[in-house]
LUMGU-804660 format. One record per residue (C-alpha): x, y, z; chain; residue number from 0; residue in three letters. Coordinates in Angstrom, 1 decimal. Layout:
<recs>
X_Y_Z_A_NUM_ALA $
...
</recs>
This chain:
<recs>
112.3_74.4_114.2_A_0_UNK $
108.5_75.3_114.2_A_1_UNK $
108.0_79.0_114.4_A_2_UNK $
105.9_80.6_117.1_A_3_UNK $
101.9_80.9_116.8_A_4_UNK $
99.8_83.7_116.3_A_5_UNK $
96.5_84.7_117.5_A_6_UNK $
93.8_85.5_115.0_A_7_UNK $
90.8_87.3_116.3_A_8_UNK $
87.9_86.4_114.4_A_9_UNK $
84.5_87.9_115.4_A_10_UNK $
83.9_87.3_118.8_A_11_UNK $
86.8_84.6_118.7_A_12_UNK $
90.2_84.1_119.4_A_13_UNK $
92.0_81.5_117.5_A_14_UNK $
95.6_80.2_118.0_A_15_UNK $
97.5_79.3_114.9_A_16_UNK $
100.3_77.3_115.4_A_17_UNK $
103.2_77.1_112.7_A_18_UNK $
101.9_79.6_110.9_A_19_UNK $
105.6_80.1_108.5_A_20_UNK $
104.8_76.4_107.8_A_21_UNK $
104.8_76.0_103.9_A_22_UNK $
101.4_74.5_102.7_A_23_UNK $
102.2_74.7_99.1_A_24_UNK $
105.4_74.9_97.5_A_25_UNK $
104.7_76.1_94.0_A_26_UNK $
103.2_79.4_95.2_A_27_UNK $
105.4_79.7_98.6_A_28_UNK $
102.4_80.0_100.3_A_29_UNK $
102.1_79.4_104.1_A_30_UNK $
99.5_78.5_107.0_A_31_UNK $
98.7_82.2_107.9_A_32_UNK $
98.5_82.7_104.1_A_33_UNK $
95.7_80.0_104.3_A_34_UNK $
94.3_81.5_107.2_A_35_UNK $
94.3_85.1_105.7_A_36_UNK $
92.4_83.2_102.4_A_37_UNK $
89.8_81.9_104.3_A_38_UNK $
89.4_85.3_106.6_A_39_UNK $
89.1_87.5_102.8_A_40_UNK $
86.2_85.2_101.4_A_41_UNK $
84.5_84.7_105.1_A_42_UNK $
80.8_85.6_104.2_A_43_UNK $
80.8_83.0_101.1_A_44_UNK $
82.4_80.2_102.5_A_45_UNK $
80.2_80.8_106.1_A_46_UNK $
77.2_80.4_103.1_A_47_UNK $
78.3_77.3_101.6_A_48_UNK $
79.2_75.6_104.7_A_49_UNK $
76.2_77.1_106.9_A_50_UNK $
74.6_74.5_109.5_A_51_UNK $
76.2_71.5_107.1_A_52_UNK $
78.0_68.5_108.3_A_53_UNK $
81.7_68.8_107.0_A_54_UNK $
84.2_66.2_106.0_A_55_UNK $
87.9_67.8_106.6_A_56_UNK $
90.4_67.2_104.3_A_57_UNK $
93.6_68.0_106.6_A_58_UNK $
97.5_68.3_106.0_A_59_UNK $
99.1_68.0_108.9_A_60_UNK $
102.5_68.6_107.1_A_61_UNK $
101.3_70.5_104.1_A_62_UNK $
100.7_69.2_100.5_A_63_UNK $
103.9_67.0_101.0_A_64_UNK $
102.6_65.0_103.5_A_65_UNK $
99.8_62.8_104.0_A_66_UNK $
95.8_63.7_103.5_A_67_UNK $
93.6_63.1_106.4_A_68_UNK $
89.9_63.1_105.8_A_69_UNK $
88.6_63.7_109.0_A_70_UNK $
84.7_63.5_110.0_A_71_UNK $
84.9_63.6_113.3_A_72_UNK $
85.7_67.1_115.4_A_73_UNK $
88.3_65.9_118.2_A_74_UNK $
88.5_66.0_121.6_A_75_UNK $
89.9_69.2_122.7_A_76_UNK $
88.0_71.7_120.5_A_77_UNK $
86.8_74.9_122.2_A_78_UNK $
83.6_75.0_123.8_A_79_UNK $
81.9_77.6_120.8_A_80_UNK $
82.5_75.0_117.9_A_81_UNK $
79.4_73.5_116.8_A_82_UNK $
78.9_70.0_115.7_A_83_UNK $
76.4_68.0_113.9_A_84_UNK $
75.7_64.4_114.8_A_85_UNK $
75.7_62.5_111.7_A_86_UNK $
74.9_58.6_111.7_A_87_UNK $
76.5_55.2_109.0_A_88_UNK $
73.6_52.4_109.6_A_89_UNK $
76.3_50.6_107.4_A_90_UNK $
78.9_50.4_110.0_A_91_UNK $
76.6_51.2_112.8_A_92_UNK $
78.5_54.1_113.7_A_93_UNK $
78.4_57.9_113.9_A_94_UNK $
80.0_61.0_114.4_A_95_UNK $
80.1_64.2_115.6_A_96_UNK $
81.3_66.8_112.5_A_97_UNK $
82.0_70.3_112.4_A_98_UNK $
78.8_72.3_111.7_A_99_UNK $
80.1_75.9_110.5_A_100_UNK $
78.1_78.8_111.7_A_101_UNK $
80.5_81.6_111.4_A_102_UNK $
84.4_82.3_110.6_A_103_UNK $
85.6_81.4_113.6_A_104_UNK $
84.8_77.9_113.3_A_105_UNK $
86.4_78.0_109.6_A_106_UNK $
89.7_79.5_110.9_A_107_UNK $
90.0_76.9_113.9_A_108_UNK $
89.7_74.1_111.1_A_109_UNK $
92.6_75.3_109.2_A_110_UNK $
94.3_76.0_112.4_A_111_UNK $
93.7_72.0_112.4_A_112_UNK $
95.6_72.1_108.9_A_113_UNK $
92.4_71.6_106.9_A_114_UNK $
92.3_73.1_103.3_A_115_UNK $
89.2_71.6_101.5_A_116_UNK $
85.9_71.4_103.3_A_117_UNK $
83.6_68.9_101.9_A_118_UNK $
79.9_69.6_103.4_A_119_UNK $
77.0_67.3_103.0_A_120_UNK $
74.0_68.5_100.8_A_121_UNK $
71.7_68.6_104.0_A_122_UNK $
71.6_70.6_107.3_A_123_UNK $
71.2_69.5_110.6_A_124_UNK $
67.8_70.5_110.8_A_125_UNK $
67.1_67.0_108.8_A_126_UNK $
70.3_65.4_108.2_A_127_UNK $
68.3_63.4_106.1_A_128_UNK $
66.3_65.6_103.8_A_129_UNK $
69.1_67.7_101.6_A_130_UNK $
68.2_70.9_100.4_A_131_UNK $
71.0_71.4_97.9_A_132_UNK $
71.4_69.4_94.3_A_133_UNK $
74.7_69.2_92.9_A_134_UNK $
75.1_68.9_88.8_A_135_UNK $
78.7_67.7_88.7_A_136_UNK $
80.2_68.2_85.4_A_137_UNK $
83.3_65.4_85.8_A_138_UNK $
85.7_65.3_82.7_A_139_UNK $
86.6_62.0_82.1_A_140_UNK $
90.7_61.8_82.0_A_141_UNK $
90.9_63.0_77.6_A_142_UNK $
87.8_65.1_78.2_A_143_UNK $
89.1_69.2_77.3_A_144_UNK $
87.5_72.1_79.3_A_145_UNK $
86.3_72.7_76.3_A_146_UNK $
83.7_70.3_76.3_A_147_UNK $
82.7_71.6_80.0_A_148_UNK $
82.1_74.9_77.5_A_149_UNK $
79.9_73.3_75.4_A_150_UNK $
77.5_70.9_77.9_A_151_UNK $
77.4_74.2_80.5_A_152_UNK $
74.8_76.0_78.2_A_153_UNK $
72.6_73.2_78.1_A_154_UNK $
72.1_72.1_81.5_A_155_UNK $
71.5_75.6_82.1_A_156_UNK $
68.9_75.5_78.6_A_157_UNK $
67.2_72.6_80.7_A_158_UNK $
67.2_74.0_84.1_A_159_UNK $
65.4_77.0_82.6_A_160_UNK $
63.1_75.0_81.1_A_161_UNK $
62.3_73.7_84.4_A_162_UNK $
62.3_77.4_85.7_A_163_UNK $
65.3_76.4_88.1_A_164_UNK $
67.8_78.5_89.0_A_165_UNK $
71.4_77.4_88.9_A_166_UNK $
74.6_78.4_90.2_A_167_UNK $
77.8_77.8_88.3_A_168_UNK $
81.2_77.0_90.2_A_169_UNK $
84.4_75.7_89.1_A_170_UNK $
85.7_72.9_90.7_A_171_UNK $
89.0_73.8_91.6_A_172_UNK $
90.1_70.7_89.4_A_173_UNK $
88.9_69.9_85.8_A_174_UNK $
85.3_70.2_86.2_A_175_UNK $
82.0_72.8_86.6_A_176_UNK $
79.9_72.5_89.2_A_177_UNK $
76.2_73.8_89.5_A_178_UNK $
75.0_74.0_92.9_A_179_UNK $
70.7_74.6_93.7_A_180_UNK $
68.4_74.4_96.4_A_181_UNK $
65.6_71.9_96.8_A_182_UNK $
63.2_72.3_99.4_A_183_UNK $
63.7_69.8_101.9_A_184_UNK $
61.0_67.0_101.4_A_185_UNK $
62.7_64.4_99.9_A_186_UNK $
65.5_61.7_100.9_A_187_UNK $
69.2_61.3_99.4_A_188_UNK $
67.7_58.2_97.1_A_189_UNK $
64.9_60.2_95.4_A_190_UNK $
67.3_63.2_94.8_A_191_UNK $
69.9_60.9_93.1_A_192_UNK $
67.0_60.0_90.8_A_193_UNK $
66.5_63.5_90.0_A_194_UNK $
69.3_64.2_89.4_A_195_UNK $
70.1_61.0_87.1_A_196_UNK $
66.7_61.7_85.2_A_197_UNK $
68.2_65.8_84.2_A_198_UNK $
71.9_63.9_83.7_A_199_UNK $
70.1_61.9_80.7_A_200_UNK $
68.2_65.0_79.7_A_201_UNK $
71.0_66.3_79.4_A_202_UNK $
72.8_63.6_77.5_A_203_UNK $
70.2_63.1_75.2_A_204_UNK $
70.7_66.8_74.1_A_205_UNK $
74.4_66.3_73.8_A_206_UNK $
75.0_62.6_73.4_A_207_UNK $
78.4_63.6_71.3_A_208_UNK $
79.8_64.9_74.7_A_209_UNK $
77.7_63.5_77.9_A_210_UNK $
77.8_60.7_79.2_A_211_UNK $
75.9_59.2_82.3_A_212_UNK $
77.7_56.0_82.0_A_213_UNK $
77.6_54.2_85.5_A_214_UNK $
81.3_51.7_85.5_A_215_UNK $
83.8_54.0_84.9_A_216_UNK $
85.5_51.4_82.5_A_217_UNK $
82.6_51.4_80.4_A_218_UNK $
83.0_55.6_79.7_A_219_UNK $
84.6_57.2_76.9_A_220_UNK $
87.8_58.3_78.1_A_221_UNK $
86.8_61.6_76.5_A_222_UNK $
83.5_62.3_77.0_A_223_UNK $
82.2_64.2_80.4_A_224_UNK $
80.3_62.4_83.2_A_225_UNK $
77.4_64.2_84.6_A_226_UNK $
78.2_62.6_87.9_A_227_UNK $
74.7_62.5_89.3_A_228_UNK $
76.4_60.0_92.3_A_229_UNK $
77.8_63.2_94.3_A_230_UNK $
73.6_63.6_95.7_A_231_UNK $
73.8_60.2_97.2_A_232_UNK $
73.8_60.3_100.9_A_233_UNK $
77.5_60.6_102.4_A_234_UNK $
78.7_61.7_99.0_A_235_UNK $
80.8_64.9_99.7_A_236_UNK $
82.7_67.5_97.0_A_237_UNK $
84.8_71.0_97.7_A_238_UNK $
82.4_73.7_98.8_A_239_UNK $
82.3_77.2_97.3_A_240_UNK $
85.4_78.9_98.0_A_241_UNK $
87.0_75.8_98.9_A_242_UNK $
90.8_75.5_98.5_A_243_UNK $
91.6_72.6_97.0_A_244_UNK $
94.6_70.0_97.9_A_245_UNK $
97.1_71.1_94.9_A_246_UNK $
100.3_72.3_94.4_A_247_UNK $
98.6_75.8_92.4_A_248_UNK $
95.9_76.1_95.3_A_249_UNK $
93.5_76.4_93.2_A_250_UNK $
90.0_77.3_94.7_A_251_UNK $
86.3_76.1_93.5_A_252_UNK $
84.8_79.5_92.6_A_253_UNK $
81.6_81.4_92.1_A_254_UNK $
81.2_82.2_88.7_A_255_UNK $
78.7_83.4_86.3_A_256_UNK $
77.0_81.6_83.3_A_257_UNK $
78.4_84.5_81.1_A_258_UNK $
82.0_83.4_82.3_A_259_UNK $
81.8_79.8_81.4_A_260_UNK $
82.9_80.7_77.8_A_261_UNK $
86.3_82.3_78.8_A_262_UNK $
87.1_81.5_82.1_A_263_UNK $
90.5_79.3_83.3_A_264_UNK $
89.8_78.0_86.5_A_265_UNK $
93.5_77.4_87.0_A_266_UNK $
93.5_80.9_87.3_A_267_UNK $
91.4_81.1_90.7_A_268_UNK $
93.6_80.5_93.6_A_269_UNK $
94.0_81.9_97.0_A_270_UNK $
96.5_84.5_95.8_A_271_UNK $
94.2_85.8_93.6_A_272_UNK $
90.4_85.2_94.7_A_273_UNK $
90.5_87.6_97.7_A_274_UNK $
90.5_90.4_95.2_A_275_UNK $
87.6_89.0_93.2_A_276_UNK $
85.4_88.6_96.2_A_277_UNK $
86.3_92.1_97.2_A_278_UNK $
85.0_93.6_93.8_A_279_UNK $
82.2_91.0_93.1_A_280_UNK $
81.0_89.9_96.2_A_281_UNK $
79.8_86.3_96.6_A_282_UNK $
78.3_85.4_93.4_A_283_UNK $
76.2_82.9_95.1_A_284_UNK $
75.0_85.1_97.8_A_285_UNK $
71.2_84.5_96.5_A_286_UNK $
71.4_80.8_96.3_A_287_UNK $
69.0_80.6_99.4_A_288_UNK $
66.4_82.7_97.9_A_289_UNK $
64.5_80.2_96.2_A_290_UNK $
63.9_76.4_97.2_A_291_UNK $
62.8_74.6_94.1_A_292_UNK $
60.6_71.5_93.8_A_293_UNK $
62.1_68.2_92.0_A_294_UNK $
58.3_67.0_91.1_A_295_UNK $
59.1_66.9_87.5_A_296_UNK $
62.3_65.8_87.6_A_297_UNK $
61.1_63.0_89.7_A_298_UNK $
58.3_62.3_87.0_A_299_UNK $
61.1_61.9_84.4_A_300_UNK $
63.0_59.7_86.2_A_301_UNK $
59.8_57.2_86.9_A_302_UNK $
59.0_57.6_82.6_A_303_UNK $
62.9_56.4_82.3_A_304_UNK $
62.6_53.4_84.6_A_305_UNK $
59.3_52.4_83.1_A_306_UNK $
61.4_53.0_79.5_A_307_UNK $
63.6_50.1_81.0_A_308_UNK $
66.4_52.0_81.7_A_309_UNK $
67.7_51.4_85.4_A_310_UNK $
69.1_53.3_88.2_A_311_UNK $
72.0_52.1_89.4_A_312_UNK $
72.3_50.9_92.6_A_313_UNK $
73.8_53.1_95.0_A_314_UNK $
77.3_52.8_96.7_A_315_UNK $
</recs>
C-alpha cells in the first residue's frame, strides 16, 4: 500500500510529497523523503546550477527499478509559482514549456514528480539561444581508468590558465570529470561547440597518449578518454552540480577542487554523504558567475584548425 504524504515547507512554499517511504534506491535503502531531504541540504548550489535554465527531468516514477522518463515538458497541473521556460526544436517544429528553477521550491516539487537528475541547458531564458556556460566533458571511454581522468585534469586546467580562464572541476556522478565556465553570452550553440573542439585538440595534442577527440565512437580507443566537446551543442544536456544521478549507489556530480582531482573517488559522493560536505565546504562553485569569459581565442584556434584541413564534425 502507498504510504501517506507529507508536506514540506520550503521557503515561501508548501510542497506535497506523496509516497514518501517509497524505496528509490535499493542498495543504500534510501527513500523519496530521503531524496527530498538531499535536495533540501545542498539547496543554494543546486538553485545556482539550475538558476533561470531550461531543465530536462530525468524521472522514476517507480524508483531505479522501474522505467526512466526524460521529461521536457512541465505538465498540466503544476502550481501556479513554478516557472517555465519556453524552449523551441525547428527540427520537429515543436516546443515546450520546461521547468526554469528559481528557488528550492521548484527543485522539491520536481522530485515530488519523482525526478532525480536535472539536466539544464547551457543557456538561460534571457536568450535561450546564446549559452553562457562551456562544459569540458572528460568521458572515459569503456577501458579508460580514473586514472587517466588524473592525468588529462591538470592539463586542461594548464591550458585554461593559459587562456586566463577560470574553471570549475565537478565529478560526474559516473566515470567522468566535468569542468563547468561561464562565457559571456554573445555567441550561438554552433560557435561554442567550435570552441570547445578547438581547446579538446589543444588538449589532445598535449596528451595524445590519453585524449582523444575522435568523432564515431567506433573509431576511439576503447581506452583512451574523449573530451566530449558534443555536450555544448544546442539541446545537448548532462547532470548539473549536485545532481543525483540514476544509480543504484546514488552517486551525486560534485563540486570539487583542482587540488582534489589527485585523490578523490567520486563513488564516494552520494546523497548519504554530500549533505555534510556542503555543510563544511559550502558550494565550491558559488563564484562561477563572477567572471564571464570571452571565447575570441578559442574561436581563432578553431578557424587555424579548419584552415589546417582538419573538420568539424557535423552536428547531431
Amino acid at each position: 500500500m502507498a504510504s501517506k504524504a507529507t508536506v514540506i515547507e520550503v521557503g515561501d512554499h508548501d510542497v506535497r510529497v506523496s509516497n514518501p517511504d517509497r524505496i528509490y534506491f535499493p542498495e543504500l535503502g534510501a527513500t523519496k523523503l530521503d531524496l527530498v531531504e538531499y535536495y533540501l541540504a545542498v539547496s543554494d548550489g543546486i538553485v545556482r546550477a539550475l538558476r533561470e535554465r531550461p531543465c530536462m527531468l530525468h524521472r522514476f516514477p517507480d524508483g531505479l527499478a522501474g522505467e526512466k522518463v526524460h521529461q521536457k515538458r512541465v505538465p498540466n497541473g503544476a502550481p501556479p509559482w513554478l516557472e517555465t521556460v519556453r524552449v523551441t526544436f525547428p527540427r520537429y517544429n515543436r516546443h515546450a514549456d520546461e521547468l526554469c528553477v528559481t528557488k528550492p521550491a521548484d527543485v522539491i516539487w520536481a522530485v515530488q514528480m519523482s525526478t532525480v537528475e536535472f539536466h539544464p541547458w547551457n543557456s538561460r531564458r534571457a536568450d535561450t539561444e546564446k549559452p553562457d556556460e562551456w562544459r569540458i566533458d572528460l568521458d572515459p571511454m569503456p577501458d579508460c581508468p580514473f586514472d587517466t581522468v588524473r592525468r588529462v585534469a591538470p592539463v586542461v586546467r594548464e591550458v585554461l590558465d593559459e587562456l586566463g580562464i577560470t574553471g570549475f572541476p565537478k565529478t560526474s556522478g559516473g566515470k567522468g570529470l566535468h569542468i563547468y565556465l561561464r562565457i559571456a553570452p554573445q555567441w550561438g550553440f554552433s560557435d561554442v561547440r567550435r570552441a570547445a573542439l578547438a581547446f579538446a585538440r589543444e588538449v589532445e595534442r598535449r596528451a595524445p597518449q590519453d585524449v582523444t577527440t575522435t568523432w564515431w565512437r567506433k573509431d576511439r580507443d576503447p581506452k583512451a578518454l574523449f573530451i566530449d566537446y558534443n555536450q555544448n551543442a544546442r539541446d545537448h544536456t548532462i547532470a548539473s552540480a549536485y545532481s543525483v544521478r540514476g544509480v543504484p549507489q546514488a552517486t551525486v556530480s560534485t563540486p570539487i577542487t583542482w587540488d582534489e582531482i589527485a585523490d578523490v573517488d567520486p563513488q564516494a559522493f552520494t546523497i548519504r554523504t554530500v549533505p555534510a560536505r556542503f555543510a563544511e565546504l559550502g558550494d565550491l562553485h558559488a563564484a562561477i558567475d563572477d567572471v564571464h569569459h570571452s571565447l575570441d581565442t578559442l574561436l581563432e584556434w578553431a578557424d587555424r584548425d579548419e584552415q589546417a584541413g582538419l573538420e568539424t564534425p557535423v552536428e547531431p
